[in-house]
C-alpha positions in Angstrom: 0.8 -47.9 -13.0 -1.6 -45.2 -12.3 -2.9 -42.5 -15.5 -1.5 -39.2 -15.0 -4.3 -37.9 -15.8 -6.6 -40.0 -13.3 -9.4 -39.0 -10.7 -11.3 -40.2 -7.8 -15.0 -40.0 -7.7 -16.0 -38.0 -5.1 -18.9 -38.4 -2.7 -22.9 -37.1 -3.9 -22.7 -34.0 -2.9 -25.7 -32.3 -0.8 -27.3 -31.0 -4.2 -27.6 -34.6 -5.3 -29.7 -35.7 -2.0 -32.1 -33.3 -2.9 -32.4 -33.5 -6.4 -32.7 -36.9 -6.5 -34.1 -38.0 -3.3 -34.6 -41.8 -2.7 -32.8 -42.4 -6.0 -29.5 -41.3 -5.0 -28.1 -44.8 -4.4 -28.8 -46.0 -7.5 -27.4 -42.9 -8.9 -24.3 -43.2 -7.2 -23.7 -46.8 -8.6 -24.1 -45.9 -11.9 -21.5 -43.0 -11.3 -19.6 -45.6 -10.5 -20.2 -47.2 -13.5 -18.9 -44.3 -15.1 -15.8 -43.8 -13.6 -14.8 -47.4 -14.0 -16.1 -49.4 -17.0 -17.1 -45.7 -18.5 -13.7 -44.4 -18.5 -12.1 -47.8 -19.4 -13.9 -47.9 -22.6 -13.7 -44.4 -23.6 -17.1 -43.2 -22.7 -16.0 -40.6 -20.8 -12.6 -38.7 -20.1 -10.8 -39.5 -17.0 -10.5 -35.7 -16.6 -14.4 -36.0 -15.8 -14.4 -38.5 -13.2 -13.8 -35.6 -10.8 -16.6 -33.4 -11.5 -19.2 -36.2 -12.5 -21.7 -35.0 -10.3 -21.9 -31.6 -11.0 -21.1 -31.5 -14.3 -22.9 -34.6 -16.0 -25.4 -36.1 -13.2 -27.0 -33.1 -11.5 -26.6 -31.8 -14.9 -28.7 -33.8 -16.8 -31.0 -34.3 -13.3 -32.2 -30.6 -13.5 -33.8 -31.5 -17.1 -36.6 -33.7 -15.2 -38.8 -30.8 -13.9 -39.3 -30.4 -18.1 -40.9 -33.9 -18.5 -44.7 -34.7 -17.4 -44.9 -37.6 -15.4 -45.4 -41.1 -17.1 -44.3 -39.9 -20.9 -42.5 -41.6 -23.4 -38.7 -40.0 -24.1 -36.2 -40.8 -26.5 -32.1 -39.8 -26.1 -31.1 -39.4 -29.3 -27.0 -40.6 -29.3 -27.2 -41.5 -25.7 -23.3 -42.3 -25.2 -22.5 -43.2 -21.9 -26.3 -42.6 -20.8 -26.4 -39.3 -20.5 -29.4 -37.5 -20.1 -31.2 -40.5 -20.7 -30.0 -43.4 -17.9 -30.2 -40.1 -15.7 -33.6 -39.5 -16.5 -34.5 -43.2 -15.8 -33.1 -43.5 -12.5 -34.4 -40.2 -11.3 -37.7 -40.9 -12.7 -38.9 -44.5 -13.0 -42.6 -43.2 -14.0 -40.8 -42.1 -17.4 -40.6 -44.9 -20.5 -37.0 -44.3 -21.6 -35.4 -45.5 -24.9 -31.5 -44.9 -25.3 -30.8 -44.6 -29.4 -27.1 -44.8 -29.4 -25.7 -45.7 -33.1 -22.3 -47.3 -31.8 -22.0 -51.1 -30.7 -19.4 -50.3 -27.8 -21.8 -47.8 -26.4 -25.2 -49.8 -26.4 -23.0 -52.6 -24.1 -22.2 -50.8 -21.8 -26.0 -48.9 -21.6 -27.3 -52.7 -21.8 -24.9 -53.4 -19.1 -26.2 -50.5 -17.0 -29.2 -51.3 -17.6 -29.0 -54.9 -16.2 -27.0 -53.9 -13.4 -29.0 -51.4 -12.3 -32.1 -53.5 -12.4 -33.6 -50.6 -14.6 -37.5 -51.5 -15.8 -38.4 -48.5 -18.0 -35.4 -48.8 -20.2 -35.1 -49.8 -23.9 -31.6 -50.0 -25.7 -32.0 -49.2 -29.0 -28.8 -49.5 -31.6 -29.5 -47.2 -34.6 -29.0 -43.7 -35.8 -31.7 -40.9 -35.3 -32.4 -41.1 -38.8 -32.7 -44.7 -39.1 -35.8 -44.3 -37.2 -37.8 -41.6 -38.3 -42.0 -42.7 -38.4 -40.7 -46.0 -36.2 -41.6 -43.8 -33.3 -43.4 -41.1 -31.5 -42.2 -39.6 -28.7 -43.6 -37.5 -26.7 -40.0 -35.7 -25.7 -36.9 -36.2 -27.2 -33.3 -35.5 -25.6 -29.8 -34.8 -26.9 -26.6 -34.0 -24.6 -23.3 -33.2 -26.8 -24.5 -35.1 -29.6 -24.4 -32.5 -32.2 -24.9 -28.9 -33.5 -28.9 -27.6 -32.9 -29.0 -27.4 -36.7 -28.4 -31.1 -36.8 -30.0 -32.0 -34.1 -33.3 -30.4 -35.4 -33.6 -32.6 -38.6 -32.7 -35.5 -36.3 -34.9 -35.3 -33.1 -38.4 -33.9 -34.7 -39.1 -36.9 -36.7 -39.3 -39.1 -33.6 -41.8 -37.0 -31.9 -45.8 -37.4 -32.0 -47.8 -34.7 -32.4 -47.4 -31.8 -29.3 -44.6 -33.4 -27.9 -41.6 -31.4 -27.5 -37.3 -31.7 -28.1 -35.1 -31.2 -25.1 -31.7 -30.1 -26.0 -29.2 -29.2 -23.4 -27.0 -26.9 -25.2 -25.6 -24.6 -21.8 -23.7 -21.3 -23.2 -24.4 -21.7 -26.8 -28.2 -22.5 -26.2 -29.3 -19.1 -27.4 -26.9 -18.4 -30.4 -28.0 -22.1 -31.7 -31.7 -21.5 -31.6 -31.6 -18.0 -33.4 -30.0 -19.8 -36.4 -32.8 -22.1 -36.9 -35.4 -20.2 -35.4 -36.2 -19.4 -39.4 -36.7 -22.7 -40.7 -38.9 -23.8 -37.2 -42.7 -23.1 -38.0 -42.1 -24.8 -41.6 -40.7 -27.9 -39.9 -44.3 -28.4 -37.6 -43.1 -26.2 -34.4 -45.2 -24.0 -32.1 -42.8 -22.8 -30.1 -39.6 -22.6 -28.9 -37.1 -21.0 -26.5 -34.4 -21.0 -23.6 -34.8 -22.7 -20.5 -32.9 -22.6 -17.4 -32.8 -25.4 -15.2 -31.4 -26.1 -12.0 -30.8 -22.5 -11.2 -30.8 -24.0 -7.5 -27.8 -26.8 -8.2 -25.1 -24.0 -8.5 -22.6 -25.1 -11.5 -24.9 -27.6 -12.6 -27.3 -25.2 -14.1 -27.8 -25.2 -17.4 -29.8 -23.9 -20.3 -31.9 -26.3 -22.2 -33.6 -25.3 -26.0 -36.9 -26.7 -26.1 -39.1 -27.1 -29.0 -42.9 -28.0 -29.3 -44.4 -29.2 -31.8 -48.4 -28.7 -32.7 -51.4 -30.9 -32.9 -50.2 -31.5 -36.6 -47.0 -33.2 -35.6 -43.7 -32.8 -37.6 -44.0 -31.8 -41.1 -41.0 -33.0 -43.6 -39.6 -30.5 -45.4 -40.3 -30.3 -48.9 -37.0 -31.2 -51.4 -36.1 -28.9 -54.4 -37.6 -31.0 -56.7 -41.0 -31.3 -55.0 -41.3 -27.9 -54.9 -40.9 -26.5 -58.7 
């Protein structure tokens, strides 16, 4: 019996040769990935097998021209790998660890990692907050994962000093940011904005929040007590 609600995965389209080059085959395996053993499992919606490429791969693809070559990046609640499998594939110079708290999810990453014969890859099971001070990034991800607010408290712990958080947050980038703009420079920041990416991928675009921190690194806030 075939799902009502199923889709086929259609071809790379023309914007995925050039964003990603000599890597599209391996990209277009793990779409396939995706939209069989992704689907199955629940990591994504059948509804998105359909518009994978534009809406999740060249998606997540446009964040690259963000990173400096050969850094280390965390994805913080990587899912089904995305930005973070994306980022691999499309830029093997980049050290990758996926942090993904849920055991179903960090399979099927391990999977595609093995499958995809992916060497700058690290699958990490574990919330965000779990491992605070256990690392140092130098950029730190997050797709769908959670509010900017959240996010925030989550993401700037794992990053050494100057590195910056990546958060792909499309329509709501800039209304997100102005609510925690306030509480930024206390938490260790430098700088922060709205950046659009892949202006030249059509509906893929996207706007990305990015947040750097200075040569001091992130500072914890203090608690209530601390400070009377």
């Amino acid at each position: 019996m075939t799902d009502e609600h199923s889709c086929t995965l259609s071809p790379p389209p023309a914007e995925a040769e050039r964003l990603f080059g000599e890597h599209l085959p391996a990209m277009a395996r793990y779409a396939e990935l995706l939209a069989g053993p992704g689907v199955e499992r629940g990591l994504i919606g059948p509804r998105e097998v359909d518009r994978l490429w534009e809406r999740h791969l060249l998606n997540c693809g446009a964040v690259a021209e963000l990173i400096a070559p050969g850094l280390d990046v965390v994805d913080v609640g990587s899912g089904g790998g995305l930005p973070g499998l994306v980022l691999a594939i499309a830029r093997p110079d980049l050290r990758i660890t996926l942090l993904e708290p849920l055991l179903r999810r960090t399979v099927f990453l391990s999977e595609c990692v093995e499958r995809l014969e992916l060497r700058n890859v690290e699958v990490r099971r574990g919330r965000a907050e779990e491992w605070a001070g256990r690392v140092a990034a130098d950029v730190v991800t997050a797709r769908a994962v959670a509010s900017l607010e959240k996010l925030v408290g989550w993401c700037l712990p794992l990053l050494a000093p100057k590195g910056h958080m990546l958060a792909l947050k499309g329509e709501t980038a800039a209304s997100e940011l102005e609510a925690v703009a306030p509480k930024l420079q206390s938490l260790g920041a430098v700088k922060w904005s709205v950046v659009e990416v892949g202006a030249e991928l059509g509906d893929a675009a996207t706007r990305v929040v990015r947040i750097d921190l200075g040569a001091q690194g992130y500072r914890k806030p203090r608690s209530r007590r601390a400070a009377k």
